[in-house]
C-alpha positions, 0 to 999 in steps of 0.5 A: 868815299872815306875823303869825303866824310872825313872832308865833312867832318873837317867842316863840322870840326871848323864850324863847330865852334860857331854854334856855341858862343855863350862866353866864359870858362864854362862855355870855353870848355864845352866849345873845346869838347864839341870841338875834341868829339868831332875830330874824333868822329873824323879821325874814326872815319879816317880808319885812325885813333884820335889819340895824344901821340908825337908823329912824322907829320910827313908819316902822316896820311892826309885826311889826319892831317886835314883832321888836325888842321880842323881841330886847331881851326876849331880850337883857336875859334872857341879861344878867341870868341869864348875867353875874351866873350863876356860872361851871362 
């Protein structure tokens, strides 16, 4: 049950920023929230802190890391299509 939403959450995570291409600093920055709250909502559904800390990526249980894979996926999106999109 636990994998499943966090697989789900991980998709949201990735598409996520799909959803909001606006161009420019503004829209970069609300692309990279959406992103950031989402993979919150996925690390919560894996029972863990969604926190800034250095760990043993080998320590980690999988759904984190498929968390994490999902917000870098997220994130690079909202940079390629947001910082070099033109501004309204």
């Amino acid at each position: 049950m636990r994998s499943s939403k966090v697989n789900a959450l991980a998709i949201a995570v990735s598409s996520s920023a799909s959803s909001l291409v606006m161009g420019g600093p503004i829209s970069y920055g609300i692309c990279q929230t959406s992103c950031n709250t989402v993979a919150g909502a996925c690390h919560a559904a894996a029972g863990v802190a969604f926190e800034f800390s250095v760990f043993d990526a080998a320590a980690a249980p999988d759904v984190v890391l498929k968390c994490n894979e999902a917000l870098g996926i997220c994130s690079k999106t909202c940079a390629g299509m947001e910082l070099f999109a033109p501004t309204p």
